[in-house]
DRENSEVO-859338 format. One record per residue (C-alpha): residue in three letters; x, y, z. Coordinates in steps of 0.1 Angstrom, whole numbers, plus 5000, padded with zeros to 4 digits. Example, Ala and Ser with C-alpha at 12.3 -4.5 7.8 and 13.67 -1.06 7.14 Angstrom:
REM residues 2
Ala512349555078 Ser513749895071 
***
This chain:
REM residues 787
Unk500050005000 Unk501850284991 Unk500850714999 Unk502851015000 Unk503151215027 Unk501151495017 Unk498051255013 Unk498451105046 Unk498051455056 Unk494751495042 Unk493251295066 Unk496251355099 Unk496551685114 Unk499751645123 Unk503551805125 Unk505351505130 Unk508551465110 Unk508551165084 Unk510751005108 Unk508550955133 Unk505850855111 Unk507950595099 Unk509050455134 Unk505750485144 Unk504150275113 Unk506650035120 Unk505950025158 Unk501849995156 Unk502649655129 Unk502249825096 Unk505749745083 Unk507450025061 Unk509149825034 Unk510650115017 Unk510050545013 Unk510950724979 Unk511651074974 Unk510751134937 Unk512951464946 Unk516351304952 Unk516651184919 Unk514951474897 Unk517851684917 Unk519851764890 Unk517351894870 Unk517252284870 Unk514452514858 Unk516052704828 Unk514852934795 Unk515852904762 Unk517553264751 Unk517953194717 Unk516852904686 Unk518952854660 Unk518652584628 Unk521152324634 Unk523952344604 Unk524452004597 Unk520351834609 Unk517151994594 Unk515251854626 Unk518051994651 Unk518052304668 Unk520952494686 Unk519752654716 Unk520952924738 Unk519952844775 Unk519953004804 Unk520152824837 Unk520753074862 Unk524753064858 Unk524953234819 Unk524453094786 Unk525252754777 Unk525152584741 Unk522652324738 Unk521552104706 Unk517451964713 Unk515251734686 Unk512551894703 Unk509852034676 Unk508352284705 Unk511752434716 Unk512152794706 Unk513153134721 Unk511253254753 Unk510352874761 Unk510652804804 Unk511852404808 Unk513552184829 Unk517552154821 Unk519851904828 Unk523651964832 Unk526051754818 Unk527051454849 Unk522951414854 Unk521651104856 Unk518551094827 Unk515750854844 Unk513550784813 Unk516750764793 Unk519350544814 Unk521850714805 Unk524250984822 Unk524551344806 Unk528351474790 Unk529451744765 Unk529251584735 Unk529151684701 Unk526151654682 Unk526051644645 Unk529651914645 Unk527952124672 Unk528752084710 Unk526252034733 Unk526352124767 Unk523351914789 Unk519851824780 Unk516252014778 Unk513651734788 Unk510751624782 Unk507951444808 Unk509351094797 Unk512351124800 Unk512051254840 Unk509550954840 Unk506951204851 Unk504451024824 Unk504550884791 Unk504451264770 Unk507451254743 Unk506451504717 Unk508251784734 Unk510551954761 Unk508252024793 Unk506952384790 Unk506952574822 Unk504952864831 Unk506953194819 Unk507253304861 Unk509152964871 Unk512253114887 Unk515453014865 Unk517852824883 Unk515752674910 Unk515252294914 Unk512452164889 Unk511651884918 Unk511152154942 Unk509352414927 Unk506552114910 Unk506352014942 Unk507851664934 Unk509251664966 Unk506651434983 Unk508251154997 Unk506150824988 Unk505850575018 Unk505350165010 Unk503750015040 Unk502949655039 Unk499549565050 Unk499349215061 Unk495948995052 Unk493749095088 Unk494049485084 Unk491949535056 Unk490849895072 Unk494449965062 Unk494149905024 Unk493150285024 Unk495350625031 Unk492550675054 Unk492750355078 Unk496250425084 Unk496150745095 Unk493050635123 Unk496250395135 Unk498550665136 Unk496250935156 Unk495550615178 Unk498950585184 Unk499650955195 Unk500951095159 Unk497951355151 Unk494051405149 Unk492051235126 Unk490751505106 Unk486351465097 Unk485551325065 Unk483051545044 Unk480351275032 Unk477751535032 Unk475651434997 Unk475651624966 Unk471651734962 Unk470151524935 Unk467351494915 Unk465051254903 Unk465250884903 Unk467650694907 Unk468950404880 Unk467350014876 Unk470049834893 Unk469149484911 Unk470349164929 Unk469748824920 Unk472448724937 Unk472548794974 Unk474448564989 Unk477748664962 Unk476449064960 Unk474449124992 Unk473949534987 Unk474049714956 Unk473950114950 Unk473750284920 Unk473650704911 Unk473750844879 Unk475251164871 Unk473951314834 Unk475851574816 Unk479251514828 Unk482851614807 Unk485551354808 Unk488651474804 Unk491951454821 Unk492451454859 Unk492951774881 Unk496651794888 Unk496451754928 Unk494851374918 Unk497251304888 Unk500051404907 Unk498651144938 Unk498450854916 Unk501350884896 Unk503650874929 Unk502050544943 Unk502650404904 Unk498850424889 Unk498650584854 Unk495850894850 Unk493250764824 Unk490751024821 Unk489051204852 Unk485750954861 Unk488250654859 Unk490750834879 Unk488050914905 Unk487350554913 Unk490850494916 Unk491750764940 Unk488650714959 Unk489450314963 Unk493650414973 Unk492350724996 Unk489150535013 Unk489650135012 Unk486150134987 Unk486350004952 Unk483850154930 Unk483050124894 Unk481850384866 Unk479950294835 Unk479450424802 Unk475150484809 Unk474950474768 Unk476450134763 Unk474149944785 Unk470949804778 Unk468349784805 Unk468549774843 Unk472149614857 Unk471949334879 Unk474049154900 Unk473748804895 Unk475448424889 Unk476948434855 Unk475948124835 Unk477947834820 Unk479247934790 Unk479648314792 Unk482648514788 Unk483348824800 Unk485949124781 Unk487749314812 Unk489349624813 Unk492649464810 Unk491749344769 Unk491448974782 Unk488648754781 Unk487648524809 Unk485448214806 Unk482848214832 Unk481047944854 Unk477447934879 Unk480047984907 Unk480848324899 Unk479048704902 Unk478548914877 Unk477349224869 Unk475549204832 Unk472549384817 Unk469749264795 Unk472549174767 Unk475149034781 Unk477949034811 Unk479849354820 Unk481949314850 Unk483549014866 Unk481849164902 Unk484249314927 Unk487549224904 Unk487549364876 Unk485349544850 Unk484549564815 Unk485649704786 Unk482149724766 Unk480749954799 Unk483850114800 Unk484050554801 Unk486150734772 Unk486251114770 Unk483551114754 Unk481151014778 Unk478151254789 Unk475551004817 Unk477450804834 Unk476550504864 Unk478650504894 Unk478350174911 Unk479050124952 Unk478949754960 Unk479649514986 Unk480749154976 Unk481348844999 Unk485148805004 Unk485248424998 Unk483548444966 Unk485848724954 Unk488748504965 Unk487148164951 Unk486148384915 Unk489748524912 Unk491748154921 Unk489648034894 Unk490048314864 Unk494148404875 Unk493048704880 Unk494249004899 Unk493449344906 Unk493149634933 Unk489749584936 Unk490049204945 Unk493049244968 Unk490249474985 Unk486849294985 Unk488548954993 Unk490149105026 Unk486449255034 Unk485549655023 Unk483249825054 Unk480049725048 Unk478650025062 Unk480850285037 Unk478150235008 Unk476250525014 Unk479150775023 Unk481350594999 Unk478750704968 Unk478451024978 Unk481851104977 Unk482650974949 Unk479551114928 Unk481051514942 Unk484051454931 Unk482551354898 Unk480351644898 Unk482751894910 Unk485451754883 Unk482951664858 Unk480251884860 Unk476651694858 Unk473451614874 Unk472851344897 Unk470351144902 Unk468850944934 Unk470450674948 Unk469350274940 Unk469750084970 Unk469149744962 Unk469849464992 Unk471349515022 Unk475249475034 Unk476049295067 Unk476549535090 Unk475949375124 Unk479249355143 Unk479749145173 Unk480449325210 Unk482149165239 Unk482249215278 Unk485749315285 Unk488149335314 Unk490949565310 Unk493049335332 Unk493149145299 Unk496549345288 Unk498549275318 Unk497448865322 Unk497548785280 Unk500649025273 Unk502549125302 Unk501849505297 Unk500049715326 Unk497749975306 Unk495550185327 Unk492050155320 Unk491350505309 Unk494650445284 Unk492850145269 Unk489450345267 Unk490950605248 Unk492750345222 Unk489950105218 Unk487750445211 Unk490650635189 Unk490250325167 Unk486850315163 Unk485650125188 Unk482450155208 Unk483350175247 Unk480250175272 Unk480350265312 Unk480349805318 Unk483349775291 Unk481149615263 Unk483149665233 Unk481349685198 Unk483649625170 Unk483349885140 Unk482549785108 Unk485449815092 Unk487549555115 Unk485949245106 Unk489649055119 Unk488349115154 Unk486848855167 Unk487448845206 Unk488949005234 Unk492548845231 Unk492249085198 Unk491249355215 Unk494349325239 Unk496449325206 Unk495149615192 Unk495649775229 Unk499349665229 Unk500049735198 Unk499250095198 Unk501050095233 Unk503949975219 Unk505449605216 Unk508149775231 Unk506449845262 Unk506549455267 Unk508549385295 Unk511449085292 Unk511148925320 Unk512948615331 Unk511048295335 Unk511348145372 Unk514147935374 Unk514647665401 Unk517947635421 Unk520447375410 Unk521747205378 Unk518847265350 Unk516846995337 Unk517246895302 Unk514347035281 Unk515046845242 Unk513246575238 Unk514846285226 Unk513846355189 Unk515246695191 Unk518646555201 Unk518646325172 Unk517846595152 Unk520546825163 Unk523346525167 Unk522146455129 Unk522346815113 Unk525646865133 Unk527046535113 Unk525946635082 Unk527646945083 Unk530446815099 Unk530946625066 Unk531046915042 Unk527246925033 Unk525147285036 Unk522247285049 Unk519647425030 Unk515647555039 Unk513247495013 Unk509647575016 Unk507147275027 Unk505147384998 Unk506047244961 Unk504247254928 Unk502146954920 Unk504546884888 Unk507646824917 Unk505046624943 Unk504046424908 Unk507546324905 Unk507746154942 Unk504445984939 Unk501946264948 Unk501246474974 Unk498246414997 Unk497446825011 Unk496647044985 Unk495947374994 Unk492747494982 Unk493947884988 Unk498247874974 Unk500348174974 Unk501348044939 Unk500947744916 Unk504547694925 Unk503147634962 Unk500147424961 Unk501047074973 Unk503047035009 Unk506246834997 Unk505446444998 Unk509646464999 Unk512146685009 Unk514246584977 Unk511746854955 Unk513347164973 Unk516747034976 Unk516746984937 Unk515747274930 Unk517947434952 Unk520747224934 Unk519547374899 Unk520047724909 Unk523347674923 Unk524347484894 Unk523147784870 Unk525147994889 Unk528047774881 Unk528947534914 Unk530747294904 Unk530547074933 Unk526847084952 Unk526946924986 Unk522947005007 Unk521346885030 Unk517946965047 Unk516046835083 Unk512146885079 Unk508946725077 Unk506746545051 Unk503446555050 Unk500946275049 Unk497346245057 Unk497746065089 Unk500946245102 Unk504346395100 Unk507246285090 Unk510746415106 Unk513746355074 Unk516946435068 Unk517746435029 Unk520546495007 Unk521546604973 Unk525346534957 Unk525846634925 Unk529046804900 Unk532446704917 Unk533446514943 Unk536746604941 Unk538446854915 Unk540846784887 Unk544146744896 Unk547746664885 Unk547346304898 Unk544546224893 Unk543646394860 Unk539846504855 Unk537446544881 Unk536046254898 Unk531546224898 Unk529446124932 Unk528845794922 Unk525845544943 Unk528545444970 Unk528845804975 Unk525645804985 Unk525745495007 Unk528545615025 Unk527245935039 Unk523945765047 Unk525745515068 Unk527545805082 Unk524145995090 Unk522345705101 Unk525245645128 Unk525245975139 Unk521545945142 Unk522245665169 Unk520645395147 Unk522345015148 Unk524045025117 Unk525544765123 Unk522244555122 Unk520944685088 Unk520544505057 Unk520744615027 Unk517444575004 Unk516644734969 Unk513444874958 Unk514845234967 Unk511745384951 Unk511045484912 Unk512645804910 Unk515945624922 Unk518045494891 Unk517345094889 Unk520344884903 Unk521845204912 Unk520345244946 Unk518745064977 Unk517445095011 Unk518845065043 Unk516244845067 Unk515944725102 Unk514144395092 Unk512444335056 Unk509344655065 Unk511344915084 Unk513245125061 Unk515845345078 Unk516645515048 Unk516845515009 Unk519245594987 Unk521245594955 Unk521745774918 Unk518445974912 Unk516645874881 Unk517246054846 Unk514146134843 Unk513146264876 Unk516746504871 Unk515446564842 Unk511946694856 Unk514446934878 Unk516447054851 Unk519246934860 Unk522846814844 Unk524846544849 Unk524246254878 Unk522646344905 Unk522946174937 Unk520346174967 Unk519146034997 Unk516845995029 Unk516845915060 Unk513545795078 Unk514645965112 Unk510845875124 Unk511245525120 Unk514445515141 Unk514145285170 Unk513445505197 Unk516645485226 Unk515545285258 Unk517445535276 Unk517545895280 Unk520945955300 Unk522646245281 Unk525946035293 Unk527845835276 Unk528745495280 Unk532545455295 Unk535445375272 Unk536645065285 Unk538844935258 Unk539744525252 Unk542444415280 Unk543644145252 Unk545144165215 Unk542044065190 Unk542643825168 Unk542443895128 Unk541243575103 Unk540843605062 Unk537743355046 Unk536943345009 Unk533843175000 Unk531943064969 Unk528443214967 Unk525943214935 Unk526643584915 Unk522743674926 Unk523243644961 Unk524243984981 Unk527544025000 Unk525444155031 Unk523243785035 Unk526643605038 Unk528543905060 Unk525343885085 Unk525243515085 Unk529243495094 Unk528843775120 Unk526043605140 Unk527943265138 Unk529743355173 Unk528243695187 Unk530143635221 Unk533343625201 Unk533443785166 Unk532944175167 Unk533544255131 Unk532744135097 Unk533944345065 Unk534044255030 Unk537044335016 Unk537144144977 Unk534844004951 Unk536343824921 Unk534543624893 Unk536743494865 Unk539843204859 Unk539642934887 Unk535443064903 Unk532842854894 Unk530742944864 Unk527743144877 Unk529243204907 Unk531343504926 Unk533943474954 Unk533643684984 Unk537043725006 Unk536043895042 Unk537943955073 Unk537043835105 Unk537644025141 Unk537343815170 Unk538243955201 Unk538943735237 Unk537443845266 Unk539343735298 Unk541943535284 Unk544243435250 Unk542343235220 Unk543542865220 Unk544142715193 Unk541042495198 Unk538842755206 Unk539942935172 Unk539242595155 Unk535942615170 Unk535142935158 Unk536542905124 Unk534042585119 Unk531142795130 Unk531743065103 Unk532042785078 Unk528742615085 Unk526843005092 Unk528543045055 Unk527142725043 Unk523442815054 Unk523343115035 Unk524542975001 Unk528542975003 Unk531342725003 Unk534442755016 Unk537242804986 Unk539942534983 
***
């Protein structure tokens, strides 16, 4: 929402400096996101008359102009076809910086001639879209004073960002009731008094109440379009709207200045009575913005005996619309039910300052006042005759109340208001205070809904700085732990991963049903999205990190390492994940090694090990299974599991075609660990176990064994390690080989065995033992002992 200062001042009576506006807008929770001084960079510019216009020697459409600036005569060569002798403009000196140009002023020479700076036009200052001339000033404009200042360009334009509840804010006027709340200045009266009309009033009806519950209507006959007064041009070009002609400009500056959207139609391109009413299946509509929208049963519309005009409360049409040609015109003051704005607008893509103001909730009870000042400012711009005023329906205007206890501020936000303080507040901002503190909520605050709101509209005008910081009570002695034992494996977890050279990224839990589609789906979709781009919550974690990946490998990473701890989202529950993306270089060309070397599918086993470790889950229980999921490269990744139906984690090389979904180059390497489905730790001691390490030398023995090619490493390593669990501590693979002297059809598999004595030496028996132990486990699960 953006106003200049001046216009805030309309409705504030106040002499505060813009500084303390600003601190105060931000202090009451309507965030300045940015002020502009159209002055600052207009500076340059210097009001100056031409002396003398000469033809250009060399350019028929050249001429060379003496000008004056207030420092003597300087030479200056201008295209423009108005510039002669006498003229008043606006000069720029060479080293200004040309807006509507982009580019920096210097003596140059010009066709042989040197020029010495610039006479401008409107377009070029980016004061509007005027080319055909140099800006012609008033033959009084004192020479050599700054253009900016003397036009009065020197307004400084304030951006405050409204956030969805304060829809009384969506209007200059709103804003400055907050501010006069808040101590700044008096909220000056609005003048609503009715223009005296005559006659009766145009054939405007509702068949649609429950989408258009109140419609008004007032015609005003004999008007003459034309272009805006200067004081309203001047308003709307600083908050970025382009003048159109004055009734158009009207209803914009009435909807900026006062929250209310309103509508003016062409009275000579209608046909019969308007009515507000369901639009059928079939029709289309053709806005204002030259588009046209397909329409549905769902949707209001405003249409007359021929066909559809307006798409109600968003936008209007272009067959109704004014030109300056108009002479009977039909102001329309409306009130349309915010979800059906919202619903219509989702549906057609369509946006528009009207919407962004119905859908938030206009004041219900600002028809009546609203009409009549928009219909004198039409008449006092316009000229014209009014007629009576159509009131068809009614707008709902009853407002809840609540018993209050101002004791409210102190026990829900820690701030001790006195009563009278509060009274005066609540009041300021429109609220109706009685003698037994029943509050009645006005009209235009339809976000208020109890009393714990009340208290925030009390503290917030107070201050949130006024909030005191006070300590919670703390008992004597050591502190208890306070994480729970999934926030510990959280933070153990992220501190691993980044400990290992990945970054941690945040993506949003929102994704685009294209990026769900690619993980199977997603089972919340929103039904009111910020974007397209945000419409599913992510199914996988893996979406976010990819694209994160893709726009660090546009900006040309060469190796991408992330990693992110959040949530998926399911229909019966959450699910806590850490995920990872690899992708580029794992290591960077080198003199010994030559190119770069890929993340390859062990890459991606390794750190999940590593993660699930850190995580505190048994790794050394897992098996390794397949079935990683389809948008995991085939034979190129698995799952880790605790038992054939808990999976710990998946991963692996990410499918082509799912890297390709994300745009991105080269192999791509990802991964996931289930930290929900961890086994939960039967302790919670933050201690850990003592070191004690083995008294006696372990004992180190190599076994090769014959197994069929199909038959995993990890079956026979489990199946040797739980031969003698009392005595063997470690199993690893440590050689395959398939070839001269192996059995066709099958591999050999040479691992190393730890076995570690407890309270005394090995014998050789007991080794013996052992060894025959690991050669019959081997034998159950398929292998044979090589010769």
């Amino acid at each position: 929402m953006k106003f200049t200062l001046s216009w805030l001042k309309e409705h504030l009576d106040t002499d505060a400096t813009i500084d303390t506006i600003l601190d105060t807008l931000n202090a009451i929770g309507l965030e300045v996101e940015g002020v502009e001084n159209p002055a600052e960079k207009l500076a340059p510019f210097i009001i100056a008359k031409v002396l003398s216009a000469a033809p250009h020697p060399q350019a028929d459409k050249l001429q060379v102009l003496s000008v004056d600036a207030g420092d003597g005569p300087l030479q200056v060569v201008c295209g423009a076809p108005n510039a002669r002798a006498g003229l008043v403009g606006v000069f720029g000196a060479p080293g200004a910086y040309v807006p509507g140009s982009d580019i920096t002023l210097k003596v140059a020479a010009i066709r042989g001639v040197e020029s010495n700076g610039m006479m401008c036009s409107v377009r070029e200052l980016q004061l509007g879209e005027e080319h055909d001339g140099i800006i012609a000033l008033p033959e009084d404009a004192p020479i050599g004073a700054v253009y900016a200042v003397w036009a009065g360009l020197d307004d400084p334009v304030i951006d405050v960002s409204i956030t969805p509840n304060r829809q009384d804010c969506m209007g200059v006027r709103g804003i400055a009731r907050d501010l006069a709340a808040a101590g700044i200045g008096t909220l000056k009266t609005l003048d609503v008094t009715p223009v005296p009309a005559t006659g009766e009033g145009p054939d405007v009806r509702i068949e649609d109440a429950e989408g258009c519950p109140a419609y008004y209507g007032q015609s005003v006959s004999g008007v003459s379009n034309g272009a805006s007064p200067d004081w309203m041009a001047k308003r709307l070009k600083a908050i970025g709207q382009k003048p159109i002609s004055a009734l158009v400009d009207i209803t914009n500056y009435v909807m900026f200045d006062l929250g209310r959207p309103l509508h003016v139609y062409d009275r000579a391109k209608l046909t019969g009575a308007l009515v507000a009413r369901k639009a059928r299946d079939g029709e289309t509509a053709q806005a204002l913005n030259g588009k046209s929208y397909a329409l549905d049963a769902t949707m209001t519309v405003i249409a007359d005996d021929s066909h559809v005009h307006d798409i109600g409360g968003i936008m209007g049409g272009a067959d109704s619309g004014v030109e300056l040609t108009t002479t009977d015109v039909l102001i329309e003051c409306a009130y349309f039910t915010p979800d059906h704005i919202a619903r219509t607008g989702q549906k057609l893509t369509l946006t528009s300052d009207a919407r962004s103001r119905f859908e938030r909730g206009v004041d219900p009870a600002f028809l009546e006042d609203g009409l009549a000042i928009a219909t004198r400012l039409v008449t006092e711009i316009c000229g014209g005759s009014p007629s009576g005023i159509t009131r068809a329906g009614a707008a709902p205007v009853s407002m809840p109340g609540f018993d209050y206890d101002p004791a409210q501020t102190e026990t829900l936000a820690g701030v001790a208001v006195p009563a009278e303080r509060q009274k005066a507040i609540l009041e300021s901002l429109g609220f109706a205070v009685d003698a037994d503190w029943r509050v009645g909520v006005p009209t235009w605050r339809r976000d208020v809904t109890g009393t714990a709101d009340l208290v925030e509209e009390i503290v917030r005008i107070v201050g949130l700085g006024s909030v005191p910081s006070t300590p919670l009570p703390r008992i004597a002695g050591v502190a208890t732990p306070t994480a729970t034992p999934e926030q510990l494996m959280e933070r153990k977890a992220r501190r691993a991963a980044a400990a290992r050279g990945l970054n941690e990224a945040v993506t949003w839990s929102f994704v685009s049903e294209k990026d769900a589609a690619a993980f199977g789906g997603g089972d919340w979709v929103l039904a009111n999205p910020i974007s397209e781009d945000m419409k599913v919550m992510r199914p996988s974690l893996l979406p976010g990190l990819l694209s994160a990946a893709k726009r660090n490998q546009a900006r040309g990473a060469d190796s991408i390492r992330l990693f992110e701890i959040g949530r998926r989202y399911f229909k019966d529950c959450e699910r806590l994940t850490l995920s990872f993306v690899l992708t580029g270089d794992r290591t960077p060309r080198n003199w010994q090694a030559g190119k770069a070397a890929p993340f390859d599918a062990y890459d991606a086993k390794g750190e999940a090990l590593a993660l699930l470790a850190a995580a505190g889950a048994p790794v050394d229980n897992l098996q390794n299974f397949g079935e990683a999921g389809d948008h995991y490269h085939p034979g190129q990744s698995a799952t880790f599991r605790l038992g054939p139906k808990t999976v710990l984690a998946a991963y692996g090389v990410l499918h082509p075609l799912t890297a390709k979904a994300f745009d991105l180059d080269g192999t791509v390497i990802a991964g996931e660990i289930f930290l929900d489905a961890l086994p939960a730790k039967r302790t919670s001691s933050p201690m850990r176990t003592a070191y004690a390490p083995p008294a006696l030398q372990a004992v180190t023995r190599d076994f090769a064994f014959l197994v069929p090619v199909e038959t995993p490493a990890h079956v026979l390593v489990r199946a040797v390690k739980g031969s003698d669990k009392s005595s063997i501590v470690d199993v690893r693979l440590f050689d395959v080989f398939s070839g001269q002297g192996v059995t066709e059809g099958h591999k050999s598999l040479a691992i190393e065995v730890v076995m570690q004595p407890a309270d005394k030496s090995f014998t050789d028996e007991e080794l013996t033992a052992i060894s025959t132990k690991i050669v019959q486990a081997a034998e159950k699960a398929g292998g044979k002992l090589r010769g």
